[in-house]
DRENZA-895810 format. One record per residue (C-alpha): x, y, z. Coordinates in Angstrom, 1 decimal, always signed. Layout:
BEGIN
ZANU; xx; yy; zz
ZANU; X; Y; Z
...
REM end
This chain:
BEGIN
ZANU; xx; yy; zz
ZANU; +16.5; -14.3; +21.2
ZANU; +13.5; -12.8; +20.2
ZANU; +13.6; -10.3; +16.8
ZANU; +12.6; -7.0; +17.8
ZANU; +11.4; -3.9; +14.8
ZANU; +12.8; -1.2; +14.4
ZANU; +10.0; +1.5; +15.5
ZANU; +10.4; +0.1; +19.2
ZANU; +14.4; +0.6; +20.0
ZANU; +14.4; +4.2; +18.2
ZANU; +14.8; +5.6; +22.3
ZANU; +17.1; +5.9; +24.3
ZANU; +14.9; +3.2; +27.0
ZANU; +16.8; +0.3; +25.4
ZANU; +21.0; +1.6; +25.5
ZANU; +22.8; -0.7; +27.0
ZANU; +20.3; -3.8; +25.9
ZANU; +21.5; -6.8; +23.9
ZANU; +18.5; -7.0; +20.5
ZANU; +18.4; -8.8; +17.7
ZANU; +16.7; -7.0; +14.4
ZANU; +15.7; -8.1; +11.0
ZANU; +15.4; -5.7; +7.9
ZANU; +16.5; -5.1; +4.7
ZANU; +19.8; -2.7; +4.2
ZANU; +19.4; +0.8; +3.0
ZANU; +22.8; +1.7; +2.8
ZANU; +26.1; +0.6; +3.8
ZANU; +28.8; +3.4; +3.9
ZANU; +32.4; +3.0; +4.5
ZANU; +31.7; -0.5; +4.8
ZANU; +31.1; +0.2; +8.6
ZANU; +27.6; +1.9; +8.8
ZANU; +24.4; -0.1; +7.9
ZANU; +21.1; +1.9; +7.4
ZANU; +18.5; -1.0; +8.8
ZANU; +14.9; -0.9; +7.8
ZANU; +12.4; -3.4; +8.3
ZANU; +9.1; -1.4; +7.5
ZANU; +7.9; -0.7; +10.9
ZANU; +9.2; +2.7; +10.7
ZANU; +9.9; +5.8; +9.0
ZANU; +13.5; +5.8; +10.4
ZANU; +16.5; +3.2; +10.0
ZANU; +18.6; +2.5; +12.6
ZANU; +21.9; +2.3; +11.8
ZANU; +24.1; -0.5; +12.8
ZANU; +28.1; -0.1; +13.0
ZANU; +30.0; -3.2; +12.3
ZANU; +33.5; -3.6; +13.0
ZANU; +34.6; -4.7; +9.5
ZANU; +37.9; -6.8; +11.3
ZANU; +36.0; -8.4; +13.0
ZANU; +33.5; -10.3; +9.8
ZANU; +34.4; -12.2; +6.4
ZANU; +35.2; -10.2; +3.5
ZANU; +33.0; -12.0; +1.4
ZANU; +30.0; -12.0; +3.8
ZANU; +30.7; -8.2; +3.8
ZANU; +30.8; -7.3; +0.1
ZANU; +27.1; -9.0; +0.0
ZANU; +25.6; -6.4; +2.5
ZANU; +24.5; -3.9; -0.6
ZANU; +20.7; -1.5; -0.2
ZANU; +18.2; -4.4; -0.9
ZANU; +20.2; -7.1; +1.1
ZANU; +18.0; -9.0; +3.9
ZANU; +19.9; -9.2; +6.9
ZANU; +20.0; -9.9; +10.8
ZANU; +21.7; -8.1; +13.0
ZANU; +22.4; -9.1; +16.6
ZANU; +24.2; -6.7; +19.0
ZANU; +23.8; -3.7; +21.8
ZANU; +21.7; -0.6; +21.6
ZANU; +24.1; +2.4; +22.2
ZANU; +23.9; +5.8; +22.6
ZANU; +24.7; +7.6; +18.7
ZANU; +27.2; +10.0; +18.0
ZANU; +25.8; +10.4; +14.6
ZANU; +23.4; +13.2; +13.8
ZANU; +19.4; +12.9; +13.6
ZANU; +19.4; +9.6; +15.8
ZANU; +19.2; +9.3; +19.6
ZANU; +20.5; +5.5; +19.4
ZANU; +22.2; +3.5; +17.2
ZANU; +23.7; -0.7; +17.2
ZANU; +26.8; -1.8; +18.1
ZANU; +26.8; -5.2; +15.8
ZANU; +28.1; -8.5; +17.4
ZANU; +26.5; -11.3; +14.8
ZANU; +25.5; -10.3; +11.5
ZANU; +23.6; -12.8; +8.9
ZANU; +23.0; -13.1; +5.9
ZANU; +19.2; -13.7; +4.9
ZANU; +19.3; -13.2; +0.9
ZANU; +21.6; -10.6; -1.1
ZANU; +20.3; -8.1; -3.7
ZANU; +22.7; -8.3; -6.8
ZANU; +23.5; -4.5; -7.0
ZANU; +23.9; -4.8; -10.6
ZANU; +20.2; -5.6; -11.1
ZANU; +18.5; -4.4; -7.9
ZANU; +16.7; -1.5; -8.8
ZANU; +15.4; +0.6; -5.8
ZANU; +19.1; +2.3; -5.0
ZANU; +19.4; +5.0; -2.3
ZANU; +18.4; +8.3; -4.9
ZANU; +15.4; +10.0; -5.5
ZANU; +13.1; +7.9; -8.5
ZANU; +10.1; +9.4; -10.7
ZANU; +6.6; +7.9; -9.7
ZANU; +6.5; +6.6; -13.3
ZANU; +9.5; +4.4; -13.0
ZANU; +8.7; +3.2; -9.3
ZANU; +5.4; +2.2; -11.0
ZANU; +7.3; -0.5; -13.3
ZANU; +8.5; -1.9; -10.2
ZANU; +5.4; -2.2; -7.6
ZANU; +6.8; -5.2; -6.2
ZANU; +9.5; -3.2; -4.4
ZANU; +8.8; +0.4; -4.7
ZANU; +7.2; -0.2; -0.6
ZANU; +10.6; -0.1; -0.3
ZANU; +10.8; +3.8; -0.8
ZANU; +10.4; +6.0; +2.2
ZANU; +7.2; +7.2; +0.2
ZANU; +5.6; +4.1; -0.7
ZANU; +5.9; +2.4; +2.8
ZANU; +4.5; +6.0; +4.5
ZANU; +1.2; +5.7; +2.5
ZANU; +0.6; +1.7; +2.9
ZANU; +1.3; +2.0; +6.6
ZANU; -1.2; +5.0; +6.3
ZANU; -3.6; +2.7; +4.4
ZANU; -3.2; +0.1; +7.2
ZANU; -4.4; +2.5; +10.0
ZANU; -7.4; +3.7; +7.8
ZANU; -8.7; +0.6; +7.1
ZANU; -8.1; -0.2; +10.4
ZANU; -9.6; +3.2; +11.8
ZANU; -12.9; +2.2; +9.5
ZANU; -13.4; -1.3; +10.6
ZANU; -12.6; -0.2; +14.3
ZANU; -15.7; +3.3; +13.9
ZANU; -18.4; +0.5; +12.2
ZANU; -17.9; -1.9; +15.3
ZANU; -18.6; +0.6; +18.0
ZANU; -21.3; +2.5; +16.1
ZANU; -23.4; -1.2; +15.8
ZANU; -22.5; -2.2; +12.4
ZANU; -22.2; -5.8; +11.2
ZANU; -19.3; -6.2; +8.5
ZANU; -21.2; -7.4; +5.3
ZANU; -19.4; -9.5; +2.3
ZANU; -21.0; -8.5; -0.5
ZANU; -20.2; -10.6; -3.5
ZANU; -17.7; -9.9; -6.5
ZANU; -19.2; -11.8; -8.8
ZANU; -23.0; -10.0; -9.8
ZANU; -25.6; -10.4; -12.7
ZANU; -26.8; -6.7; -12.0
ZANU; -25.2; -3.1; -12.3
ZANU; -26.1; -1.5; -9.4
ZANU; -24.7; +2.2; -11.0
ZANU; -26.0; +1.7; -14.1
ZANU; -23.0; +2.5; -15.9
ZANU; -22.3; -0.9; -18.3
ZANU; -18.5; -0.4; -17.8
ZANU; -18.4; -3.9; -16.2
ZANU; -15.7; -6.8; -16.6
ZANU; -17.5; -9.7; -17.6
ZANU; -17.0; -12.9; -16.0
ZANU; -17.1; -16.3; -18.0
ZANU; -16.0; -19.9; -18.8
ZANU; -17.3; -19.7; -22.2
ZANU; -14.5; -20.3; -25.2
ZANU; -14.0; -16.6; -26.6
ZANU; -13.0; -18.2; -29.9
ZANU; -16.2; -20.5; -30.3
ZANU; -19.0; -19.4; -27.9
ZANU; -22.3; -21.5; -28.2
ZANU; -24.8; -19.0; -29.9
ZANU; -28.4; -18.5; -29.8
ZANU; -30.8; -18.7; -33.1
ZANU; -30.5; -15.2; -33.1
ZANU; -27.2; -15.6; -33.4
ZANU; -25.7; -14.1; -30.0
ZANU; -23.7; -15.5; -27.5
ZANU; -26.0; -18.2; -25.6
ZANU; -25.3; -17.2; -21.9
ZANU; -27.2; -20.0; -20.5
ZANU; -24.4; -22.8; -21.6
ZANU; -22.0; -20.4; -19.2
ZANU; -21.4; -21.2; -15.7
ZANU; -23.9; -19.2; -13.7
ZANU; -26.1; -19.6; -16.9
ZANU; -26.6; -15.9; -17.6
ZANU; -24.6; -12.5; -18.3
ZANU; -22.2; -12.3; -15.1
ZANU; -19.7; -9.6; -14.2
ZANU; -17.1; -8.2; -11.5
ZANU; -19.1; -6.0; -9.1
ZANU; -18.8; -2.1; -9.5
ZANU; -20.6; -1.7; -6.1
ZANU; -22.1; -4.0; -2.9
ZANU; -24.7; -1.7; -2.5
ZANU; -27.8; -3.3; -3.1
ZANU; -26.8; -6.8; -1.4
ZANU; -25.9; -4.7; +1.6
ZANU; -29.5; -2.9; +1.6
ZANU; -30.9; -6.7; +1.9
ZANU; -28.6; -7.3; +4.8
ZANU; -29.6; -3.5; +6.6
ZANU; -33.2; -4.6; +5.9
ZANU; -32.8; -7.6; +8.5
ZANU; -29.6; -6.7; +10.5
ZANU; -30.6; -2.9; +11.0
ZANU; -26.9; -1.4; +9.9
ZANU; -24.3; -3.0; +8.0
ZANU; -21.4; -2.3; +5.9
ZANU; -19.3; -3.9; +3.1
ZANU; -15.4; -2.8; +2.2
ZANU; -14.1; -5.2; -0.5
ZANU; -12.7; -4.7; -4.2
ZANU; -15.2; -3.2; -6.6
ZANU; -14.6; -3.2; -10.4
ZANU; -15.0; -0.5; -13.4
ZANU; -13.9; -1.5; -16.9
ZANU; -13.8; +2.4; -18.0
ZANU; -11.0; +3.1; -20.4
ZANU; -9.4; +5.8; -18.3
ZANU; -5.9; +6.9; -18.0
ZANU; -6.6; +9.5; -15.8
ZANU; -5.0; +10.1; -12.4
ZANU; -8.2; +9.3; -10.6
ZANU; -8.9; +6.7; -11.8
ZANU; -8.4; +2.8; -11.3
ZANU; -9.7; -0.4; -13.3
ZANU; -10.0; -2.4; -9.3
ZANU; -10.6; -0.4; -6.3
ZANU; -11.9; -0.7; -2.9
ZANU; -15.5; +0.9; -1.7
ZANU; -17.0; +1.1; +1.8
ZANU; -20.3; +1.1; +2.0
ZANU; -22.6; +1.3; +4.8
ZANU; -26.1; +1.0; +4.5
ZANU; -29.0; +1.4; +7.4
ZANU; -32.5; +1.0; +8.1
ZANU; -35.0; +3.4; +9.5
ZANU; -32.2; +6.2; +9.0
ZANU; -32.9; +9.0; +6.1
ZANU; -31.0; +11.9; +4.0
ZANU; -30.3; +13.7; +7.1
ZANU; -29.3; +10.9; +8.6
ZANU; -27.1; +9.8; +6.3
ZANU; -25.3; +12.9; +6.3
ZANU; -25.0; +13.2; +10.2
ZANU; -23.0; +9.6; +9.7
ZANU; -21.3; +10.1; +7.3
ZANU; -19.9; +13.5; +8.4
ZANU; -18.8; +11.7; +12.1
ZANU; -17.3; +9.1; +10.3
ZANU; -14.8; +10.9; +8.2
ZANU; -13.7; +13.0; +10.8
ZANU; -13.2; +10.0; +12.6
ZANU; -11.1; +7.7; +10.9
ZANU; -9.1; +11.2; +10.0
ZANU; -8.4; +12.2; +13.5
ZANU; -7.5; +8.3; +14.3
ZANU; -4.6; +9.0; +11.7
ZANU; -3.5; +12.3; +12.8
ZANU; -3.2; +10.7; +16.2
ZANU; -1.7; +7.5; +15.3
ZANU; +0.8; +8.3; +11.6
ZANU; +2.4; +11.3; +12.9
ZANU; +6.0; +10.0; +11.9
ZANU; +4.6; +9.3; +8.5
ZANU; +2.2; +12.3; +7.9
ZANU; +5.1; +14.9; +8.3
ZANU; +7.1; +13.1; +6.0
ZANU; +4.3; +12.7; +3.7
ZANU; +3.8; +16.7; +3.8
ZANU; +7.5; +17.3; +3.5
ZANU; +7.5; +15.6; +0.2
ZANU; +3.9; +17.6; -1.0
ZANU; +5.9; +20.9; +0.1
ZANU; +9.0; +20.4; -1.9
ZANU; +7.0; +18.8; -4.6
ZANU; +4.7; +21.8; -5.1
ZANU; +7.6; +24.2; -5.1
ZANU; +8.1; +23.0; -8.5
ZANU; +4.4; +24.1; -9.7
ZANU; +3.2; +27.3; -10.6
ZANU; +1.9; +29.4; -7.9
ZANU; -1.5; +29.2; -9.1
ZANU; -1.3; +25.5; -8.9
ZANU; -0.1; +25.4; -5.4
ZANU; -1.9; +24.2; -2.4
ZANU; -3.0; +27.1; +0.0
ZANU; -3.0; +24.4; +2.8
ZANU; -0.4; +21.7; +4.1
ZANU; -1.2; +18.2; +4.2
ZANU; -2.1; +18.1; +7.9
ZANU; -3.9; +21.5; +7.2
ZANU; -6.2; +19.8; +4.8
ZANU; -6.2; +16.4; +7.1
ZANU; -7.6; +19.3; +10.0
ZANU; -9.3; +21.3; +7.4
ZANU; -11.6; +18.6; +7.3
ZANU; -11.8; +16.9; +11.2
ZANU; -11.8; +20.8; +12.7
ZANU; -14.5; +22.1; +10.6
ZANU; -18.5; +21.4; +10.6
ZANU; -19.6; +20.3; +6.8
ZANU; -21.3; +22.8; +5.0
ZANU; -24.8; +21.4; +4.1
ZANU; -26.7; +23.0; +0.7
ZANU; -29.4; +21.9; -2.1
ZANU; -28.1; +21.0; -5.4
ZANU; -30.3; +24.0; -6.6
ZANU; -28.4; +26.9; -4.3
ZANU; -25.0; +25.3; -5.2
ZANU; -25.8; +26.1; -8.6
ZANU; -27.0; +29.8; -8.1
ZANU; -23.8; +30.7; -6.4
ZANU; -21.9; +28.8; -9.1
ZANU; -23.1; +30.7; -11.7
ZANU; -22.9; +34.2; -10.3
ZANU; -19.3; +33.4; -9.2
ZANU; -16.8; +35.0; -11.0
ZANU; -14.6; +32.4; -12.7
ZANU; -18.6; +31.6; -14.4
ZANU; -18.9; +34.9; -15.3
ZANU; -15.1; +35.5; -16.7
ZANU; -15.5; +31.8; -18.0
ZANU; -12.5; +30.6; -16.1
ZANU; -14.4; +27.5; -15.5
ZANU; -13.8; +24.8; -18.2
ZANU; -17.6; +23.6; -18.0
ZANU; -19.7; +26.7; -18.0
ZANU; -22.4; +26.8; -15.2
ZANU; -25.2; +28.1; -17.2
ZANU; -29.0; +26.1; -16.2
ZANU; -29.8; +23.7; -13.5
ZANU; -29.7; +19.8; -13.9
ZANU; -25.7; +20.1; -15.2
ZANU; -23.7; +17.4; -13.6
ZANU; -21.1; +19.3; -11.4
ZANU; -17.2; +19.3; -12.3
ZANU; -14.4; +18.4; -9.8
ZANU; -13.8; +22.0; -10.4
ZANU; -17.1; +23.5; -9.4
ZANU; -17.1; +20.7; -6.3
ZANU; -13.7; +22.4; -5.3
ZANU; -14.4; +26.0; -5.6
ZANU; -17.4; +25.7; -3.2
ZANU; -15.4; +24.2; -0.8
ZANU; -12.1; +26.0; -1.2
ZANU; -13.2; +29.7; -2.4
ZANU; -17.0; +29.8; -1.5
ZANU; -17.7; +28.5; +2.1
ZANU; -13.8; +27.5; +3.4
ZANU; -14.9; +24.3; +4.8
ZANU; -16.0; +20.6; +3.5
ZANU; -19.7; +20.9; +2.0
ZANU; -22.3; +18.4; +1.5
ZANU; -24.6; +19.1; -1.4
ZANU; -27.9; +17.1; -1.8
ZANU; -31.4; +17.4; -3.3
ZANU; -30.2; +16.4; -6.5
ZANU; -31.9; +16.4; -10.2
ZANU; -33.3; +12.8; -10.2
ZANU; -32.4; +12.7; -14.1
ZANU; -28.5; +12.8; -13.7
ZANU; -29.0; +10.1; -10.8
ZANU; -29.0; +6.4; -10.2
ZANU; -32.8; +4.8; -9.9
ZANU; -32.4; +3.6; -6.1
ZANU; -32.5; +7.2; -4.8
ZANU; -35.5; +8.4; -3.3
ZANU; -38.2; +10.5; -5.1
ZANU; -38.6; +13.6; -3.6
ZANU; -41.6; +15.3; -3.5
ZANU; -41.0; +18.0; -6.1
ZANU; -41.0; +15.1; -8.6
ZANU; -37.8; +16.7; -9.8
ZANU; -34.9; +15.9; -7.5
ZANU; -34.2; +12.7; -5.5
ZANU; -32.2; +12.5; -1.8
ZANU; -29.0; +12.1; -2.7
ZANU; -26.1; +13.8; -0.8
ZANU; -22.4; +14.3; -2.1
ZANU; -19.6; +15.4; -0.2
ZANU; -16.9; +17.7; -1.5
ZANU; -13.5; +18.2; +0.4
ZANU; -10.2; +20.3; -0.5
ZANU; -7.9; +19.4; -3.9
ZANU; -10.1; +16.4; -4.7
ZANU; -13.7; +17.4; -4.8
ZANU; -16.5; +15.3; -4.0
ZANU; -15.0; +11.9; -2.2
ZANU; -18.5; +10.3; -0.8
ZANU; -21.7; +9.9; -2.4
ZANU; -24.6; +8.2; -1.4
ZANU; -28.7; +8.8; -0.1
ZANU; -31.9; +8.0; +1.2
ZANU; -32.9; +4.9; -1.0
ZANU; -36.7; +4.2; -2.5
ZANU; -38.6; +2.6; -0.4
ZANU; -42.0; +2.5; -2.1
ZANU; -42.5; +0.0; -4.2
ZANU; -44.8; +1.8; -7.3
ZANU; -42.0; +4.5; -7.1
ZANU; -39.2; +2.3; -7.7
ZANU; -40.7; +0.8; -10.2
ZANU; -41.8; +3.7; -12.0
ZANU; -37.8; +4.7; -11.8
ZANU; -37.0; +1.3; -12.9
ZANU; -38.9; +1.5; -16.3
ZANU; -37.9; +5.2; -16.9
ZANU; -34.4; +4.2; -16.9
ZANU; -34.6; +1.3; -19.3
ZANU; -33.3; -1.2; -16.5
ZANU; -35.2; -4.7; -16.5
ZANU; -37.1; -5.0; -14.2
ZANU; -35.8; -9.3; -14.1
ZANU; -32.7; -8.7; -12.9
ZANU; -34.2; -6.9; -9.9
ZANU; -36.7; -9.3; -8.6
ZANU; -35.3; -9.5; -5.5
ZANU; -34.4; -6.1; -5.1
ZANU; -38.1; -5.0; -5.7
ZANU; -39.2; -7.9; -3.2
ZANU; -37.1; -5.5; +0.1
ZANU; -40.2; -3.4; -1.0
ZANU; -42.6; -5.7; -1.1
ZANU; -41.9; -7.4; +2.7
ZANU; -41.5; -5.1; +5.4
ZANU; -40.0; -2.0; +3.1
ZANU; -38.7; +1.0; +5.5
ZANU; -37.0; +4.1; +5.1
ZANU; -33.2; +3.6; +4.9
ZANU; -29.9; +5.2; +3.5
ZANU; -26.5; +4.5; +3.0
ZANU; -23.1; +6.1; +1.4
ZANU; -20.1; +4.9; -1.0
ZANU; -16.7; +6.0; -0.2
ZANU; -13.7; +4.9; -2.5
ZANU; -11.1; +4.0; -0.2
ZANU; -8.2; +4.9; -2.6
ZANU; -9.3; +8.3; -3.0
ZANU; -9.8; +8.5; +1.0
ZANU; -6.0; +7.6; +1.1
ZANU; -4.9; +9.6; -1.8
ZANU; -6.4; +12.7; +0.2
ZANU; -4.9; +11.7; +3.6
ZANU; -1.3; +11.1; +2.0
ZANU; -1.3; +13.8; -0.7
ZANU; -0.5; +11.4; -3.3
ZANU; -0.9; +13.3; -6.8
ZANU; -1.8; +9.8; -8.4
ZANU; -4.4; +7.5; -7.3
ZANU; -2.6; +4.7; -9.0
ZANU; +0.1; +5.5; -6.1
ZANU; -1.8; +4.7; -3.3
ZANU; -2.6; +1.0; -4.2
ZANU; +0.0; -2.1; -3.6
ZANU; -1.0; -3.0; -7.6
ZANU; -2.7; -0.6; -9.7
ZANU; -5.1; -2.5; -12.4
ZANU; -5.4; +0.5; -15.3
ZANU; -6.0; +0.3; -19.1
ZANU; -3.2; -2.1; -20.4
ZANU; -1.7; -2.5; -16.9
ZANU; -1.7; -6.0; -15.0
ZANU; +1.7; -6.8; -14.7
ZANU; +2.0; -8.1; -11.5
REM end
């Protein structure tokens, strides 16, 4: 007989039907009630065994971890919080968990500890709620791109340019660390390496995807992107994934139109689709803010924030307003803000990000028109000579989550940006040559997916909504 999950007998449609489940055991109580999970659901379904009727032995191995399959009758359950429940005929054996060393056991664990043990901490209520959120997103994303006309891009992992120009790259190399082949100067002599020159992990797909907009009109990439930065913070990760789309003949306003319709998009696909595990999700956030200061506490639930966001239009403002009201607020002027708002060009603070959104307007924002100095050299020149067309958007509790603009089109500009920023010019030969053959006005956006998933699950740590977090000293599994 067929195996059935979980999520589809949790009605009262199947009582009276013969099923056969697979999942992994919970808890076993009174060594008669059998808590069943298999992952496709929030909720176990408990399965009563007749303990006459089965093998001592085969009994004493069903202990929380244990694989099992269970064959039997849906019935109607006397138990509270459960409309049906399985009246076990066979029961097998897959593979035991040795309760002396298993360590995922029916009691509530710190994020820290379930962190040392990423191979099974999915198997927390907590862990598999965000991955099967993560599932719909990605899904949600890939599902929006296809009917909006976009063409899903690989861009490649492996790059000899650094398309943010930040130089905290992971280098890639078949060259003996110990005994490198040197130049006469006396430096590592990158042509005897494989690709024969500097190579690294990607940081973003961004300019190979404007190549691919620049012949197949819109595309967008979503793959693993890579940052060497030595940070230990909770929003931050060594390997992450980005979507980014990029289109021709669209500009800043454009950009923002998409990118606004997309987020609410792939937001309302989850409200509609991970009810079960959004409410559970916020449940946790609740009780786990109860133990912050008030000050520190959310004024907003996570389906609030999730609505907060889909429910609202985006709030659209210059860089240059943002930072007038920012520096006649009053945590400015009482200098409650760690990073003083005092002249134009500062980089803005998650903290600044957050009070325009959460104090200032009530709603998500999009800033743009940013100083060109404090961004990368792709974004457009605008006409002032002083800011370029870059947009950012800013949501609740996590500040900006998507960045992006209208890229350079003109050739003499880019270059000019190109040499002011100490870049060569080499590296970007092919980059340059979009310019030179049938150049056009285009645009495009980067959204880290983890943070999109830390915002939709309320996660506190980023490193929690990721199967295997790569961090500073951390690549156990």
């Amino acid at each position: 007989m067929e195996a059935y999950r979980i999520i589809d007998l949790l009605h009262r449609d199947w009582i009276g039907k013969e099923v056969v489940v697979n999942g992994w055991v919970r808890t076993f109580r009174s060594n008669r009630f059998i808590a069943l999970n298999d992952g496709s659901s929030q909720r176990s379904i408990q399965c009563v065994v007749d303990f006459e009727a089965f093998d001592d032995n085969l009994l004493r191995q069903i202990t929380t971890g244990a694989a099992v399959r269970v064959s039997g009758t849906v019935v109607e359950s006397m138990g509270r919080g459960q409309d049906v429940e399985i009246q076990v005929r066979d029961l097998f054996l897959h593979g035991g968990a040795d309760p002396e060393r298993y360590p995922i056991q029916p009691k509530k664990h710190s994020m820290e500890f379930l962190r040392e043990q990423a191979h099974l901490r999915v198997r927390t209520n907590t862990f598999a709620a965000v991955m099967r959120v993560r599932s719909a997103l990605a899904f949600a994303i890939h599902k929006y791109f296809r009917e909006n006309g976009f063409y899903y891009f690989h861009a490649p992992i492996i790059t000899g340019s650094d398309a943010e120009g930040a130089g905290e790259m992971f280098r890639v190399t078949t060259l003996d660390p110990k005994d490198p082949p040197l130049t006469e100067a006396n430096e590592v002599d990158y042509t005897e390496d494989f690709f024969g020159k500097e190579t690294n992990l990607t940081v973003s797909g961004q300019l190979e995807a404007e190549a691919y907009a620049m012949a197949l009109g819109k595309v967008y990439t979503f793959g693993p992107t890579f940052r060497a930065e030595n940070s230990n913070t909770s929003r931050h990760l060594a390997e992450f994934w980005m979507i980014e789309p990029e289109m021709a003949f669209h500009d800043l306003k454009d950009n923002m139109d998409l990118a606004e319709d997309f987020i609410k998009n792939i937001l309302r696909y989850i409200l509609e689709n991970c009810e079960e595990d959004l409410l559970f999700l916020e449940k946790r956030l609740l009780d786990e803010e109860k133990t912050r200061p008030q000050a520190e506490r959310s004024e907003l639930s996570l389906i609030e924030k999730l609505k907060f966001v889909t429910d609202n239009e985006f709030k659209r403002i210059p860089y240059t307003e943002a930072i007038d009201i920012l520096r006649n607020s009053k945590p400015n002027k009482k200098k409650k803000f760690q990073f003083p708002v005092n002249e134009w060009g500062v980089d803005l603070q998650s903290e600044h990000e957050r009070y325009l959104v959460e104090k200032h307007f009530k709603c998500p924002v999009i800033l743009f028109d940013y100083p060109a100095r404090i961004k990368a050299f792709y974004m457009r020149l605008n006409d002032d000579g002083k800011t370029v067309g870059a947009m950012d958007i800013l949501f609740p509790g996590i500040g900006e989550i998507v960045g992006g603009s209208q890229r350079e089109e003109r050739l003499d500009v880019l270059e000019k940006r190109i040499a002011e920023m100490g870049i060569d010019e080499k590296e970007l030969w092919w980059y340059l040559d979009l310019r030179r053959f049938g150049s056009a006005v285009h645009s495009g956006f980067g959204l880290g997916f983890e943070r999109l998933v830390q915002f939709a699950t309320g996660m506190g740590n980023i490193r929690d909504v990721i199967p295997f977090p790569r961090t500073p000293q951390n690549a156990e599994f």
